[in-house]
C-alpha positions, -999 to 999 in steps of 0.1 A, spaced: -249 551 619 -240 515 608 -231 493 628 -190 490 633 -179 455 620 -151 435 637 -116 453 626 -107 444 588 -68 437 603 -81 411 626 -60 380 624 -86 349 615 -62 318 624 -84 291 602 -77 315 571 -40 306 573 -29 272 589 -3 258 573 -16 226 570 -42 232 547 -40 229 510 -33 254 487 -56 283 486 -53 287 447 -41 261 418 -2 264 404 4 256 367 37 245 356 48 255 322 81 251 304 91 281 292 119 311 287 121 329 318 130 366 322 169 370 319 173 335 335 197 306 326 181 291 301 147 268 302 138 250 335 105 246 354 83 277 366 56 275 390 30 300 378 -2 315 400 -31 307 384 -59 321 406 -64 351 435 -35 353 459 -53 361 498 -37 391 501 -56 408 472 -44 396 436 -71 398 405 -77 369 391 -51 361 365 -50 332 339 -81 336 318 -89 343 283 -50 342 273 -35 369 296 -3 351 313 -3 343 346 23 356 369 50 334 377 58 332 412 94 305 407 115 297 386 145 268 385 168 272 356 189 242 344 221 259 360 205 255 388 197 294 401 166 294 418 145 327 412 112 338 437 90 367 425 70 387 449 50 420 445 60 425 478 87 454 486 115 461 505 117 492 529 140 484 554 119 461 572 132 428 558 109 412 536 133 402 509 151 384 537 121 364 551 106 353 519 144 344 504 138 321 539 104 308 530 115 293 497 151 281 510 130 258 538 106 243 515 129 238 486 156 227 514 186 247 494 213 268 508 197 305 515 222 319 488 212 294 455 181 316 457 175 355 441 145 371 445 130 395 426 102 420 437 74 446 428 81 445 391 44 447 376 57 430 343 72 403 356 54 396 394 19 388 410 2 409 425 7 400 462 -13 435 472 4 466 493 33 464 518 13 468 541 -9 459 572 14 434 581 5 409 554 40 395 542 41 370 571 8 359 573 -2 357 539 28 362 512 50 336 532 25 310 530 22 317 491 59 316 483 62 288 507 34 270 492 47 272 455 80 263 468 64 230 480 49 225 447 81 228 431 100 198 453 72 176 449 71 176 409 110 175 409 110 144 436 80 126 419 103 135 381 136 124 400 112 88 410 101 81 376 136 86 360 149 58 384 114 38 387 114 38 422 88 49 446 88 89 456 87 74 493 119 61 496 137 95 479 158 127 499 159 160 490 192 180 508 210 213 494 192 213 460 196 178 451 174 142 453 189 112 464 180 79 453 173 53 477 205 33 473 224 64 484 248 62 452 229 87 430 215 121 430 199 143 403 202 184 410 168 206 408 188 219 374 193 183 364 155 175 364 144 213 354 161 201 323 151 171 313 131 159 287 109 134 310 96 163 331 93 189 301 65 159 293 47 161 326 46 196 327 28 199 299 4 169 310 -1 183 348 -9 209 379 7 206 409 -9 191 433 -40 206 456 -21 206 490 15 202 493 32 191 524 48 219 543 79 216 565 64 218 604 78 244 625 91 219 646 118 207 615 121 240 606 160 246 594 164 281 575 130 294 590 132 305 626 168 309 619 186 344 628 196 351 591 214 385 581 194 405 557 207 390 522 218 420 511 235 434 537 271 439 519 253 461 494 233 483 514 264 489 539 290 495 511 270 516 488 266 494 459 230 488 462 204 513 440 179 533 459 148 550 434 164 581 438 194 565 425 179 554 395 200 567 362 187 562 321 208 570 289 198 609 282 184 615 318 167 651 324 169 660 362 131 673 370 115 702 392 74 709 405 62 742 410 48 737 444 18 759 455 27 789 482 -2 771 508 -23 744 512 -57 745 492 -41 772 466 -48 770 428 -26 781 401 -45 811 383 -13 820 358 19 810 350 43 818 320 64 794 305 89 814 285 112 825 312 120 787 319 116 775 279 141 800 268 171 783 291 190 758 270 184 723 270 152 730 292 117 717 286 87 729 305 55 713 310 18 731 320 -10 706 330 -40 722 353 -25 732 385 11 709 376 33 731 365 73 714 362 105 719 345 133 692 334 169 699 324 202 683 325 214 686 357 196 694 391 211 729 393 198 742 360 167 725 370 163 745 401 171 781 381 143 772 359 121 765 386 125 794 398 121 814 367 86 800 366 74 809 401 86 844 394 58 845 370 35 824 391 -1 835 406 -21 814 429 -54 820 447 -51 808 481 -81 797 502 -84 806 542 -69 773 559 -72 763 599 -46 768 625 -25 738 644 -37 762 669 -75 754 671 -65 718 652 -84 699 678 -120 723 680 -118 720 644 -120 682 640 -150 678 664 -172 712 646 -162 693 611 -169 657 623 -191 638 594 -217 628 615 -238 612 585 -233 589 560 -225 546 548 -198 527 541 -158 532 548 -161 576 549 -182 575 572 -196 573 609 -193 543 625 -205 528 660 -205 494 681 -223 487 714 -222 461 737 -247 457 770 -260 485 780 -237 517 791 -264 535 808 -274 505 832 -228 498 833 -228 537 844 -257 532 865 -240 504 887 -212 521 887 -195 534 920 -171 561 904 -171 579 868 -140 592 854 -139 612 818 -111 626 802 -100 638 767 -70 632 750 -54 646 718 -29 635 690 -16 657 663 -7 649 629 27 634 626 52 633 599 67 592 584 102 613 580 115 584 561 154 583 553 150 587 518 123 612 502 100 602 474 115 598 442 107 584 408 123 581 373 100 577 339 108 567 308 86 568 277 92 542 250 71 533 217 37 545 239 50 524 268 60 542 304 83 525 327 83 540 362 111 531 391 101 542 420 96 539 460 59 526 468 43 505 491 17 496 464 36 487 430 6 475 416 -15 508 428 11 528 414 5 513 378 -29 517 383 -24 556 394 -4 560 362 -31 543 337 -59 568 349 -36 596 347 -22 590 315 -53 567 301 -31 537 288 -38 499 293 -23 485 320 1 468 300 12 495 285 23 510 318 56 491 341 63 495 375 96 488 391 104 495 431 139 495 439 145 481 476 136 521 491 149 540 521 118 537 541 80 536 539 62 535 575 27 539 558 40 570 543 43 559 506 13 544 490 6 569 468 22 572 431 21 614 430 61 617 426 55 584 395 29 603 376 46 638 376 79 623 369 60 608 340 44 645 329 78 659 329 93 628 308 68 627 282 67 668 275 110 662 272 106 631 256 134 621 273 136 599 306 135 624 338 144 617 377 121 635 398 135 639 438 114 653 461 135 674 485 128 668 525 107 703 523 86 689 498 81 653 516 69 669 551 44 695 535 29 676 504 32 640 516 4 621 539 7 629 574 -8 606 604 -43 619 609 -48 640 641 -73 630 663 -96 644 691 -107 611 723 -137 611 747 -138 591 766 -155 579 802 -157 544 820 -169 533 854 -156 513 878 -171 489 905 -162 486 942 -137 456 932 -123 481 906 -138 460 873 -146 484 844 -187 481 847 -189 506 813 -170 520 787 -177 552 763 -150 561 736 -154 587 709 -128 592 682 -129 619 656 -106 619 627 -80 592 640 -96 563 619 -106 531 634 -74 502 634 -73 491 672 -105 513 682 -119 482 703 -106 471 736 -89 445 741 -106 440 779 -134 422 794 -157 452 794 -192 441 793 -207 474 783 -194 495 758 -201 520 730 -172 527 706 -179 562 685 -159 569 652 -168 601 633 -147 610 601 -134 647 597 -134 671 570 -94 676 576 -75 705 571 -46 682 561 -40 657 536 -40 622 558 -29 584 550 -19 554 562 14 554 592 29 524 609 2 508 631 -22 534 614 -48 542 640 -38 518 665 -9 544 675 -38 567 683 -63 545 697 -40 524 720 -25 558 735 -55 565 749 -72 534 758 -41 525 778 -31 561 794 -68 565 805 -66 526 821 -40 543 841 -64 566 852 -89 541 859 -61 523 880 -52 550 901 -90 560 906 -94 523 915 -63 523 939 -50 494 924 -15 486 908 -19 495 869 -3 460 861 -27 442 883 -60 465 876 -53 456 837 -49 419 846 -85 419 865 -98 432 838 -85 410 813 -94 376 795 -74 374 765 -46 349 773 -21 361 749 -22 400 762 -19 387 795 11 370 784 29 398 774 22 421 803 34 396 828 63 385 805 77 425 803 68 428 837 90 403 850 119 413 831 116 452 839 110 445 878 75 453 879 71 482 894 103 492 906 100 502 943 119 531 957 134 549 928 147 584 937 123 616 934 112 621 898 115 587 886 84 568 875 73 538 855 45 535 835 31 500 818 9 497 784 -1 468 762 -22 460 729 -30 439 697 -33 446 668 -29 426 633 -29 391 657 -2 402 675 3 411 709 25 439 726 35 451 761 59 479 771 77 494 800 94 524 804 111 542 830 117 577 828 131 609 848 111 642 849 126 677 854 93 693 862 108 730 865 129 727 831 97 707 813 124 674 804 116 642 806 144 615 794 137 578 793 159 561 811 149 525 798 121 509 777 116 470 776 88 453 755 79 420 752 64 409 716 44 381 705 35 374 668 33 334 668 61 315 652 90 333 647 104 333 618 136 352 622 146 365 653 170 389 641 153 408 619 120 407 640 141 420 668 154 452 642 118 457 637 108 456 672 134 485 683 128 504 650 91 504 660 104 514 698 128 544 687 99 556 664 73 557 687 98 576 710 92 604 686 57 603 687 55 601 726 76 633 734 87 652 703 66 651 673 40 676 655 29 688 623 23 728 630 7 750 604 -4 784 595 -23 798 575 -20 773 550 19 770 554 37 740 571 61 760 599 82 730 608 92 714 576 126 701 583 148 682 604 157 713 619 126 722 633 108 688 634 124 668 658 131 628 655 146 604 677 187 610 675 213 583 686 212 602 721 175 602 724 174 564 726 176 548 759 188 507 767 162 487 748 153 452 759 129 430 740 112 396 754 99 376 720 80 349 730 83 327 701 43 307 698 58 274 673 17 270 682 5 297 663 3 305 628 25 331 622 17 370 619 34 403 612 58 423 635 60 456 612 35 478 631 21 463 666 53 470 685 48 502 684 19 512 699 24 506 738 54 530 735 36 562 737 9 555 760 37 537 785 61 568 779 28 587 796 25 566 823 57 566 838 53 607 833 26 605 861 46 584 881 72 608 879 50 637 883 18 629 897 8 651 869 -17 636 833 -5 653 801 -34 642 777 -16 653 748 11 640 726 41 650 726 48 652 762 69 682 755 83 709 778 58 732 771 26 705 774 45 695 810 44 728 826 10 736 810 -8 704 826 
């Protein structure tokens, strides 16, 4: 098998300090913006953004523009980036404000709008803070220096002795001042636009002057998501808009073997489409949409494959483990030392296996997309993670040039991992182009839990063995299926061997929040428990003796203090359990108090508090919301969620029968950020999540006395263990 290299998420500090130069040229050009006041100056990219752009600017295509400062004076920031809920639009509205030192609300922002963006690369893997920031800040830089070193030459004085405050440079005698509008439109820097580039590095506000940045700032548009006002995909309304339906296979794996059309054709004011195995419907409202939907599968026959069980799930990953094959698919391993002379030194062995199901993203608002064809060009809106994928998606499928094909994401009703696909874009687009009319396809919640992406399942074996002192002398862990984000250990172990083997799954699998990390940390951190208890040692101090990393230490003893490590004499059926982890540079630590009925199966948290550490924080507030969203859903993962399937069929697709955290599931949440104005900073969308679980398990045995190596720690798995 190859060898497994270091992580792909892993933070690499000298990639990002903000102190070095910019990673790729900006152009400035003087030119018409895109519905903006007027002409003014625009800082275009003009080479590979870090977080994954192509390479833009050569043989006449246009570069993207990434700000623009009309001579009204509205400042404009494009992104590819998206909006989910987890406050992007907020923190790069930030970004810009700092460098271009103007108030927060003289700035728009416009994102993930193909025609009109760069390509910043996926929402995802916690890349906004660590590498989109920097970007928007760095153009934003750009910008105030050619508008100082304009505002200089139009007075002849040096650029030294000039201000910039709220949108405006100040001359040196104090009297005068020229707005960014004021010098977007003048004549004398429409001349050295054309003549220059900005500069190579650009001088960045340090954290330590930081005035916007770092701030607690309400998301920006707050008013309109609380009042309504603000447009979700599904949403979305065109002139002439058909309402669409997809005939959806009776089990996983089936194939359509014939369908009439007729039944559905002869309704009025319906079109009906045939493509392979896609079979849909449009119509004028969603009602009439659903009768000729179900005309069609009256008429429908499918051939449908055997399929696995939930039931044996976990015999089925290891017997159809890909134990061969390169690159990304398949196997991989990583050793350190030697684990037979670790085992051999060894003074106790302990092995246990642990298993995770697939889980559900359940976000708030389904999948949804509206196309419109127009003069052989589709425009899509949708909900994606990956605007840019998307587009890409659609010019396979429908065999256009990319610029032929426009992608715009309306800020969506949650992602988690759940949505970088563009299924719900392309058959929105089927549907539109055999109406020839624009059509709104809504997936319903049934059809989001059983054909969307689930979290992959995944079977662990693992073994370690301790010394005397209690000192991990070697450490065996074998994943199959769960994928590989946070499969190394965070601890000093000096003998290892790490074992990921790929899974022919029954399910279709993707991405989630914290991707494999949810899986990996579970069981690295429930079976350190283990190894604690087998070493008769407190769990908090057996992780800190076997610990280097400064920054995970830091965390542990920072939620330690503020829970009251370890909580002495709590009543009969009370316990506490610790966890920590990294992941995506940052560092997490979580503890969580619960109370076990063992007769009755219960268990209710009574308390969780996690301390969080992702370098310099750039807005409290909304890295706070992310911390407790990331808590409350790995709640759901800890004790109630589970994908369960038969024959094919998804047996708990809905709300009613798959269980998510409620307003009465929650228990006090406290969170420690320890803000690092030292470090670069990093993302806080997925790390917080994965010490929930594994801490939620611990406190179970310290309740109980009793290991449940399964998640969820339900009622059933309690009284089984």
């Amino acid at each position: 098998m190859p060898t497994l290299t270091e992580r792909e998420e892993l933070f690499e500090p000298e990639r990002y300090e903000l102190s070095e130069g910019l990673p790729y040229q900006f152009e400035l050009d003087r030119r018409e913006f895109l519905g903006a006041a007027g002409a003014g100056l625009l800082i275009t990219v003009s080479g590979s953004v870090a977080c994954g752009q192509q390479s833009v600017g050569a043989q006449g295509v246009a570069p993207p523009s990434r700000l623009h400062i009309a001579k009204d004076g509205l400042i404009t920031v494009m992104t590819g980036k998206v909006e989910v809920g987890q406050g992007s639009r907020t923190q790069l509205t930030q970004a810009a404000a700092e460098e271009l030192h103007v108030p927060v609300d003289s700035l728009r922002l416009i994102m993930a709008d193909t025609s009109r963006v760069p390509d910043d690369g996926a929402t995802a893997g916690s890349r906004t803070t660590p590498a989109t920031v920097p970007a928007v800040r760095k153009a934003a830089a750009a910008a105030r220096e050619v508008l100082i070193r304009a505002a200089a030459e139009r007075w002849g004085v040096p650029v030294e002795g000039l201000r910039v405050r709220a949108g405006a440079v100040s001359h040196p005698d104090g009297r005068q001042k020229l707005t960014y509008g004021d010098l977007a439109d003048s004549g004398q820097l429409a001349a050295a636009m054309l003549a220059e580039s900005a500069p190579d590095g650009v001088s960045l506000v340090h954290v330590e002057r930081w005035e916007v940045l770092g701030q607690s700032l309400p998301r920006v548009d707050g008013r309109d998501i609380v009042t309504g006002a603000h447009r979700y995909p599904s949403d979305i309304v065109r002139p002439g808009m058909l309402y669409g339906k997809v005939l959806r296979a009776p089990s996983y794996g089936a194939t359509l073997s014939k369908v009439d059309l007729a039944p559905a054709e002869k309704m009025k004011h319906v079109s009906a489409v045939r493509d392979g195995d896609f079979v849909g419907c449009a119509a004028p409202n969603s009602r009439q949409a659903q009768q000729a939907l179900e005309a069609l599968g009256r008429t429908a026959e499918w051939w449908t494959p055997d399929h696995s069980s939930s039931r044996e799930l976990f015999s089925y990953l290891k017997q159809h483990a890909v134990r061969q094959g390169e690159g990304r698919q398949g196997p991989r391993s990583r050793t350190t030392g030697s684990v037979q002379k670790g085992f051999a030194e060894a003074k106790q062995t302990l092995t246990a296996t642990y298993q995770v199901p697939y889980i559900q993203h359940a976000p708030m608002e389904p999948r949804a997309a509206v196309a419109e064809w127009e003069d052989g060009k589709l425009t899509v809106w949708t909900g994606t993670q990956r605007p840019n994928g998307v587009q890409q998606q659609l010019v396979e499928a429908f065999r256009l040039s990319s610029d032929k094909v426009r992608v715009i994401v309306p800020d969506s009703g949650g992602g988690f991992g759940g949505k970088h696909t563009g299924e719900v874009a392309i058959e929105a687009a089927r549907l539109a182009k055999a109406a020839g009319r624009p059509v709104s396809l809504r997936w319903t919640r049934e059809e989001e839990f059983a054909w969307a992406y689930f979290r992959p399942a995944g079977l662990f074996e693992v073994r370690a063995g301790l010394d005397d002192r209690g000192a991990v002398t070697a450490w065996e862990f074998t994943n199959y299926n769960a994928g590989t984000a946070g499969l190394e250990s965070p601890y000093n172990l000096p003998n290892t061997a790490t074992n990921y083997f790929p899974t022919e799954s029954p399910l279709r699998e993707g991405s989630y929040r914290g991707i494999a990390a949810t899986a990996n940390t579970y069981v690295r951190e429930a079976f350190m428990d283990e190894l604690a208890a087998a070493a008769k040692l407190d769990p908090l101090e057996f992780r800190l003796l076997n610990l280097d990393d400064a920054r995970l230490k830091a965390v542990l003893r920072a939620v330690a203090e503020r829970f009251g490590w370890p909580r002495r004499g709590r009543k009969p059926g009370v316990g506490v359990g610790i966890a920590g982890g990294f992941e995506k540079g940052s560092y997490v630590a979580a503890c969580a108090e619960v109370e076990v009925d063992r007769d009755a199966g219960s268990v209710r948290v009574l308390r969780i508090v996690e301390a969080f550490e992702c370098g310099a924080i750039q807005n409290p507030l909304n890295l706070k919301a992310q911390v407790e969203g990331s808590i409350i859903q790995g709640l759901g993962a800890a004790l109630m969620e589970e994908i369960r399937f038969e024959k094919g069929r998804l047996l708990n697709g809905s709300f009613a029968h798959y269980p998510v955290p409620r307003f009465k599931d929650v228990p006090p949440l406290d969170t420690v950020l320890l803000d690092r104005k030292d470090l670069p900073s990093v993302g806080g969308g997925e790390t917080p999540i994965i010490a929930i679980a594994p801490a939620i398990a611990n406190a179970v045995y310290s309740a109980t006395g009793v290991r449940v190596r399964s998640l969820p720690i339900t009622p059933d798995a309690l009284k089984q263990a």
